[in-house]
ZADO-1210 file (C-alpha; in nm, 4 decimals, padded with zeros to 6 digits):
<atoms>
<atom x="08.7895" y="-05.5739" z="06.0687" code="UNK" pos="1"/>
<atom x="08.7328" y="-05.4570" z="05.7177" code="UNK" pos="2"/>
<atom x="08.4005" y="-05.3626" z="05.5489" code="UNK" pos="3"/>
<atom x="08.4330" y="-05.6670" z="05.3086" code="UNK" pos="4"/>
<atom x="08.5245" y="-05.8838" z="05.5565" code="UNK" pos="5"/>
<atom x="08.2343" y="-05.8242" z="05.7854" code="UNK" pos="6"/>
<atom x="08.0035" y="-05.7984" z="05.3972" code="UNK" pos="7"/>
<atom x="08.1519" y="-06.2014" z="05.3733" code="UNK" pos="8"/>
<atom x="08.0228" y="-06.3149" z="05.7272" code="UNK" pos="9"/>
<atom x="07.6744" y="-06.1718" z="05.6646" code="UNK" pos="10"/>
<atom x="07.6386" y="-06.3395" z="05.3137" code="UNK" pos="11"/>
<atom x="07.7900" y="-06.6684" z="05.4806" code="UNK" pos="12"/>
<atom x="07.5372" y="-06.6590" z="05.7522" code="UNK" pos="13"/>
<atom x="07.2277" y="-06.5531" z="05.5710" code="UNK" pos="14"/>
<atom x="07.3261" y="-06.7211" z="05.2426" code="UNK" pos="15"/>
<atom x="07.1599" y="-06.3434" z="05.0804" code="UNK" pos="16"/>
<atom x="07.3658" y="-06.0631" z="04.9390" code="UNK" pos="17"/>
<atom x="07.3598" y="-05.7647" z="05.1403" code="UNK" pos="18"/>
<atom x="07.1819" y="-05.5310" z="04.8858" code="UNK" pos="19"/>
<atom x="06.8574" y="-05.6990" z="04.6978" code="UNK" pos="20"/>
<atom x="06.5694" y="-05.5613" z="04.5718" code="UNK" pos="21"/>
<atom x="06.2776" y="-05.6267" z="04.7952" code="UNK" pos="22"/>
<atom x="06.0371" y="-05.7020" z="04.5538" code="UNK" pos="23"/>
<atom x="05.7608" y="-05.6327" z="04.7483" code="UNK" pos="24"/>
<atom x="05.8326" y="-05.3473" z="04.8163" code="UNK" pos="25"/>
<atom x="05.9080" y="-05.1987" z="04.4437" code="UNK" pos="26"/>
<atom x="05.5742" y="-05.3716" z="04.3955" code="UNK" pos="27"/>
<atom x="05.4202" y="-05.0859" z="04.6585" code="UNK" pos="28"/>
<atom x="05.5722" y="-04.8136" z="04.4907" code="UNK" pos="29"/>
<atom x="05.4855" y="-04.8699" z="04.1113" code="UNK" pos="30"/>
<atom x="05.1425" y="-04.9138" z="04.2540" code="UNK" pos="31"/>
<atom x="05.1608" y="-04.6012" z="04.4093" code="UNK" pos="32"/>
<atom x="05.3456" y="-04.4281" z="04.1210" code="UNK" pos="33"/>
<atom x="04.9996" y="-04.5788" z="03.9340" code="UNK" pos="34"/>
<atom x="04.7691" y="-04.4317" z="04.1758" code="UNK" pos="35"/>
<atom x="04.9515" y="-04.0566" z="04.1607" code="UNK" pos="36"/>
<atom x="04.9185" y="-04.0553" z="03.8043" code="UNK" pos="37"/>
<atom x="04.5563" y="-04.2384" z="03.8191" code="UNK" pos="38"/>
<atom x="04.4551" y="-03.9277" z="04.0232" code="UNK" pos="39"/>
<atom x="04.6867" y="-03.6554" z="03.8388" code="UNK" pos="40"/>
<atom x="04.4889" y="-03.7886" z="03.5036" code="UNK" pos="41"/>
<atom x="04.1601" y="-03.7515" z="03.6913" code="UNK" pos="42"/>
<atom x="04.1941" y="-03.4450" z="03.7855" code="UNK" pos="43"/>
<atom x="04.2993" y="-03.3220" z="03.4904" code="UNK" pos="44"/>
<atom x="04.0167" y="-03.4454" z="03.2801" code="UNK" pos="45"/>
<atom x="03.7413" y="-03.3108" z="03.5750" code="UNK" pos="46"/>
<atom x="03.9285" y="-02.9884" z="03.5120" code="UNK" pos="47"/>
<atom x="03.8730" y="-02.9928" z="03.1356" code="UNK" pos="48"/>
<atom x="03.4940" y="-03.0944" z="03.1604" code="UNK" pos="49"/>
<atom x="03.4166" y="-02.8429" z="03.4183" code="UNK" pos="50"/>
<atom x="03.6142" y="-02.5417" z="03.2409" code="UNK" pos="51"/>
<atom x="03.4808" y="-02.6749" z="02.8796" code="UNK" pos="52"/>
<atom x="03.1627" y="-02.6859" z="03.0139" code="UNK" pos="53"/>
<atom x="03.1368" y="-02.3095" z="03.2315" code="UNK" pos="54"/>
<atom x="03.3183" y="-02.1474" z="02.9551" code="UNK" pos="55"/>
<atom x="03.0290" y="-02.2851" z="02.7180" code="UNK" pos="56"/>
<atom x="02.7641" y="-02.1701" z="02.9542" code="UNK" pos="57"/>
<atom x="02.8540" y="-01.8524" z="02.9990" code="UNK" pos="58"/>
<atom x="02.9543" y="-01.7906" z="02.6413" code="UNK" pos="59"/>
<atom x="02.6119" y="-01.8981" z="02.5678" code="UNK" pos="60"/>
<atom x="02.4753" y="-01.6782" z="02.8295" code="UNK" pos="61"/>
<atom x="02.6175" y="-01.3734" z="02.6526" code="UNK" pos="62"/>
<atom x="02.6193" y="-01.4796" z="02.2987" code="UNK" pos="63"/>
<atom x="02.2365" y="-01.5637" z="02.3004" code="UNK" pos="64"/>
<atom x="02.0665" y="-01.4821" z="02.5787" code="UNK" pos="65"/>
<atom x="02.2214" y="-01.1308" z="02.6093" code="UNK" pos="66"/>
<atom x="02.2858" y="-01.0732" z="02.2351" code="UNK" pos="67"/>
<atom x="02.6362" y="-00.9391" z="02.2283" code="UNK" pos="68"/>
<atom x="02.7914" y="-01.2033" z="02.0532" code="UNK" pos="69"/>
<atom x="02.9844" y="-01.2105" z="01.7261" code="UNK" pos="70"/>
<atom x="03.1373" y="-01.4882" z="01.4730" code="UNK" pos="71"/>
<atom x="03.4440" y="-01.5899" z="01.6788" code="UNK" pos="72"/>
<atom x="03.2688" y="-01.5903" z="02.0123" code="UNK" pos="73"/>
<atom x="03.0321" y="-01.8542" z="01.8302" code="UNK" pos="74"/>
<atom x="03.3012" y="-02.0521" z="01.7393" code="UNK" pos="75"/>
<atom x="03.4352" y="-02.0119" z="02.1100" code="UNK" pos="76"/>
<atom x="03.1217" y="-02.1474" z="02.2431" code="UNK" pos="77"/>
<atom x="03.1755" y="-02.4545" z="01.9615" code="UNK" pos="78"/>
<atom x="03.5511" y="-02.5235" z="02.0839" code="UNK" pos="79"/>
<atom x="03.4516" y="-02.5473" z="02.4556" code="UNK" pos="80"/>
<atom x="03.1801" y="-02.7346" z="02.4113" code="UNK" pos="81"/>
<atom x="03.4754" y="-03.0131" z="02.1920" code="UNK" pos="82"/>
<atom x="03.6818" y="-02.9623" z="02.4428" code="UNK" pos="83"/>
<atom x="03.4342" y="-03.1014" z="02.7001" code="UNK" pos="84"/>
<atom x="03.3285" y="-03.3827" z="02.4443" code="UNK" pos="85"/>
<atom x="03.6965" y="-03.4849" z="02.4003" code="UNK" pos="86"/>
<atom x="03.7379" y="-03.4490" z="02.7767" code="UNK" pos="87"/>
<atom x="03.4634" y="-03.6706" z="02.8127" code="UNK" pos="88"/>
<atom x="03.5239" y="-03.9576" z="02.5473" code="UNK" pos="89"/>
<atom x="03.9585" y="-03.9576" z="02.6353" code="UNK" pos="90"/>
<atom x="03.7936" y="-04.0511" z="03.0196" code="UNK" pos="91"/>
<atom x="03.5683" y="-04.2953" z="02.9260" code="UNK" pos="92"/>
<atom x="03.8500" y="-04.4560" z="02.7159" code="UNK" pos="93"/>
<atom x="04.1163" y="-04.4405" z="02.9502" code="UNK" pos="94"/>
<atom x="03.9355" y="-04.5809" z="03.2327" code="UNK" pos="95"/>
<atom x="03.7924" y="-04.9105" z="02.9790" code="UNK" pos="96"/>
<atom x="04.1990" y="-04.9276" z="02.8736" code="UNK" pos="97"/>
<atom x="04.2743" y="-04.9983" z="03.3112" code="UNK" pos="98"/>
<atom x="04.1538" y="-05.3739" z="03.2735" code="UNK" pos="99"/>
<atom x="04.3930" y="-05.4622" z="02.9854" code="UNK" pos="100"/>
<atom x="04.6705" y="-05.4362" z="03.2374" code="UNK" pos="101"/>
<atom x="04.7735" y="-05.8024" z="03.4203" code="UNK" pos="102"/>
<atom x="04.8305" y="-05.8039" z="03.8137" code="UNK" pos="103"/>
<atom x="05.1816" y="-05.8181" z="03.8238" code="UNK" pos="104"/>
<atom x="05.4838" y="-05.5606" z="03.8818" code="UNK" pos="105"/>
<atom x="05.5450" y="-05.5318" z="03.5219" code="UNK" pos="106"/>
<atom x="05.1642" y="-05.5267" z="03.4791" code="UNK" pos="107"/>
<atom x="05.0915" y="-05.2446" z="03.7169" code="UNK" pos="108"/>
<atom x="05.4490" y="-05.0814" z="03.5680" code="UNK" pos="109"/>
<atom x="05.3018" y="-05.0776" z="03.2337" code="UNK" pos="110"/>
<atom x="04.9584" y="-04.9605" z="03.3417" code="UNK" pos="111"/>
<atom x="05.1393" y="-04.6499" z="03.5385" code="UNK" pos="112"/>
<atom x="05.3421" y="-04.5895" z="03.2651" code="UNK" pos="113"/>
<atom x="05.0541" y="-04.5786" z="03.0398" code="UNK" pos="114"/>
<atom x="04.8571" y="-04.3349" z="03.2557" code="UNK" pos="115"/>
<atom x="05.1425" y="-04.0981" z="03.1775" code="UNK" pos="116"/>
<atom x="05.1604" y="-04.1520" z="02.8765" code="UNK" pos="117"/>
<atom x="04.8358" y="-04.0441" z="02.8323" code="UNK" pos="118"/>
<atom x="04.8669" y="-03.7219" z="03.0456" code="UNK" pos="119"/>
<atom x="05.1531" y="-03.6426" z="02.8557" code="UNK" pos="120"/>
<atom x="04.9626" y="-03.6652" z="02.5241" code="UNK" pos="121"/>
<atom x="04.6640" y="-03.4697" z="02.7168" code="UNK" pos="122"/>
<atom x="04.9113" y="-03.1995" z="02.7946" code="UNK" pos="123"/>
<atom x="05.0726" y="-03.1612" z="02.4728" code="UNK" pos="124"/>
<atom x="04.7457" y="-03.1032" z="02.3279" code="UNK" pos="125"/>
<atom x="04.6424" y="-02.8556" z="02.5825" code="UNK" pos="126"/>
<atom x="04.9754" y="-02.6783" z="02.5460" code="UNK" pos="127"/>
<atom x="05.0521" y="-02.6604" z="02.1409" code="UNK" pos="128"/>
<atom x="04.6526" y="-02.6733" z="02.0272" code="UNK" pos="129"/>
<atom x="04.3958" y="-02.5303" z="02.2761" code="UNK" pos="130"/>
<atom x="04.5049" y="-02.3061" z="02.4430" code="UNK" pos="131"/>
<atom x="04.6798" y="-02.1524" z="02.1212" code="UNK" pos="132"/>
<atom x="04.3627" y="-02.1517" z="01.9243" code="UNK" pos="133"/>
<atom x="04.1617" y="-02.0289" z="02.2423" code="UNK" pos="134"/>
<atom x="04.3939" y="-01.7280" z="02.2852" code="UNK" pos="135"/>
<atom x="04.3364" y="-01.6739" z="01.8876" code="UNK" pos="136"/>
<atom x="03.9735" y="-01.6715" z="01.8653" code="UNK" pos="137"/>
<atom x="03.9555" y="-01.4437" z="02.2381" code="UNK" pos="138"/>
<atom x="04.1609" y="-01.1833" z="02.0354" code="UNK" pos="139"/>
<atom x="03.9440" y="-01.2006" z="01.7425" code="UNK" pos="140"/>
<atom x="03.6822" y="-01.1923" z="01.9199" code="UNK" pos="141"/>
<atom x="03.7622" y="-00.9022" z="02.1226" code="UNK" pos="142"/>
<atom x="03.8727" y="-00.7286" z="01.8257" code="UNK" pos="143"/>
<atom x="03.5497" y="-00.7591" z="01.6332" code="UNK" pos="144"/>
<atom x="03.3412" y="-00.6331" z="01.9842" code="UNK" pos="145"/>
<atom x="03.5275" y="-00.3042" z="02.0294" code="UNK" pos="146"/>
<atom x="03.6783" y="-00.3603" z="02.3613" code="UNK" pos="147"/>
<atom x="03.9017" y="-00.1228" z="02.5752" code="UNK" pos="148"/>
<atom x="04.2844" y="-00.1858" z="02.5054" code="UNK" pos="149"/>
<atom x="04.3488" y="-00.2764" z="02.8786" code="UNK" pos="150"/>
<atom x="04.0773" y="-00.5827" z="02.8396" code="UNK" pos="151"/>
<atom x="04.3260" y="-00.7033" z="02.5944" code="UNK" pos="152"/>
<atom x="04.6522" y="-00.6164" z="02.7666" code="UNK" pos="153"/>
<atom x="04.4591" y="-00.8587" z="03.0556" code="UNK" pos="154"/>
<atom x="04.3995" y="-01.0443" z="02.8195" code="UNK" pos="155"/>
<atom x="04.7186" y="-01.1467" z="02.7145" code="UNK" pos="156"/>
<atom x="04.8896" y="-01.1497" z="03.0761" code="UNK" pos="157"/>
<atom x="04.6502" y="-01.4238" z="03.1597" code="UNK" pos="158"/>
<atom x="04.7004" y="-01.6167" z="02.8783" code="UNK" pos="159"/>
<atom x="05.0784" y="-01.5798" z="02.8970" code="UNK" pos="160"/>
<atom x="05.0404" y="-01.6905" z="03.2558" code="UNK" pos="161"/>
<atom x="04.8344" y="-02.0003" z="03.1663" code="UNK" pos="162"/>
<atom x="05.0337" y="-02.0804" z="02.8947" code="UNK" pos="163"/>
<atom x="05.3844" y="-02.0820" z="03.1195" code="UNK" pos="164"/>
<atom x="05.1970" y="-02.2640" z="03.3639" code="UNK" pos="165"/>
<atom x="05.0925" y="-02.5102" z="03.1376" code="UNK" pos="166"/>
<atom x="05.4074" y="-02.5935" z="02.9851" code="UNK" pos="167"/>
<atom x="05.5555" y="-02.6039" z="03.3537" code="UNK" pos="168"/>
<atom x="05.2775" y="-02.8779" z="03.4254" code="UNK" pos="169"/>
<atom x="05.3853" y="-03.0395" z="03.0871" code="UNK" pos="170"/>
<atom x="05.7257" y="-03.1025" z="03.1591" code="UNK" pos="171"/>
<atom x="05.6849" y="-03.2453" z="03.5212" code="UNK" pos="172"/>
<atom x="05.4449" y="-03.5378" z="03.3533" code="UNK" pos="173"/>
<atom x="05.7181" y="-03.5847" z="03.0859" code="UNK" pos="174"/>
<atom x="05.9870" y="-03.6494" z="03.3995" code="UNK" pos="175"/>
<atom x="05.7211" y="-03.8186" z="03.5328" code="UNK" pos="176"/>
<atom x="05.7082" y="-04.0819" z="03.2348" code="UNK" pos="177"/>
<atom x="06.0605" y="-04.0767" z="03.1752" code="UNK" pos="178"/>
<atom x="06.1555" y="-04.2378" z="03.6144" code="UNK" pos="179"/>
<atom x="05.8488" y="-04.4856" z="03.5355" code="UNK" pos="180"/>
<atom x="06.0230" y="-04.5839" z="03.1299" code="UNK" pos="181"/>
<atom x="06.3528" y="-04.6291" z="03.3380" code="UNK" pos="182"/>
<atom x="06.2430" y="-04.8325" z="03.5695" code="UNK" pos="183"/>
<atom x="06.0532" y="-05.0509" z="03.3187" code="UNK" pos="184"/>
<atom x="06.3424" y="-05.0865" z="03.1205" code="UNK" pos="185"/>
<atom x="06.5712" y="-05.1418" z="03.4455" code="UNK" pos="186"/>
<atom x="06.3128" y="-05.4416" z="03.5106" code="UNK" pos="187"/>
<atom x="06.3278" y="-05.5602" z="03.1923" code="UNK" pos="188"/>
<atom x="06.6992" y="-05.5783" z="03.1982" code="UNK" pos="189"/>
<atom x="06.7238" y="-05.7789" z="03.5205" code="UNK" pos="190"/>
<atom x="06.3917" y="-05.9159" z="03.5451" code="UNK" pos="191"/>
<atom x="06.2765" y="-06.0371" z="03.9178" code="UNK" pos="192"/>
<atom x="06.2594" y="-06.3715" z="03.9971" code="UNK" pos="193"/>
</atoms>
């Protein structure tokens, strides 16, 4: 007997096609698609506070209480403590944005996809703006205090190192975005009934 032929007696008997979408469960992974980036974004912003906020402290520590600081390590201390602000505000924004989202596949869909979205604009700015200007200001900084060469060269590897790693990080959230945009606009092609 032939592959269609035995395909024909199943649909006959079961009046279903042999390959459906069980909607249920596409409906359990979105949601979990929605909880990986829920967490992923998180994390992140945790990350951001907390490293905003150390970085601050101990700039503080040395820039004040010790008295070695100069112009750019003043501004330093000023750009972590944004960074933590912005950390702070983009959380409290994101998490008000959750209950705009209806209970639905498409809903939850749409509220996954906009998670990543947003860690893919949190990225970005990480990548292309912080860290850049971070980097700048550390050299300047360093420059004006009369460090050792090697601090630099360290300096710089670490930087380098973060910044690879960064961009790495970037473009898994962008594939990440781009499997949850295809399967919204799979969905929205063929809707579910």
């Amino acid at each position: 007997m032939q592959f269609n032929d035995l395909q024909k007696i199943w649909d006959s008997q079961n009046n279903k096609p042999m390959y459906v979408i069980r909607e249920e469960a596409l409906h359990q992974k979105v949601l979990a698609k929605g909880r990986k980036a829920g967490r992923t974004a998180n994390l992140t912003e945790w990350i951001l506070i907390s490293t905003g906020l150390i970085a601050s402290g101990i700039l503080v520590y040395f820039d004040f209480i010790k008295d070695e600081g100069n112009v750019f390590s003043y501004i330093s201390v000023v750009l972590f403590s944004l960074i933590t602000v912005y950390g702070m505000i983009n959380r409290f924004l994101r998490k008000n944005k959750t209950e705009n989202f209806e209970r639905s596949i498409l809903g939850d869909l749409e509220h996954a996809l906009s998670i990543s979205e947003y860690q893919v604009s949190l990225s970005k700015g990480m990548l292309f703006g912080f860290w850049p200007a971070v980097y700048l200001i550390s050299v300047l900084s360093l420059a004006m205090s009369g460090k050792s060469l090697w601090f630099a060269l360290a300096l710089a590897i670490l930087f380098s190192g973060v910044s690879y790693l960064s961009w790495w990080e970037h473009k898994c959230y962008i594939r990440r975005r781009n499997e949850l945009a295809t399967l919204k606009k799979k969905l929205a092609e063929d809707p579910l009934n």
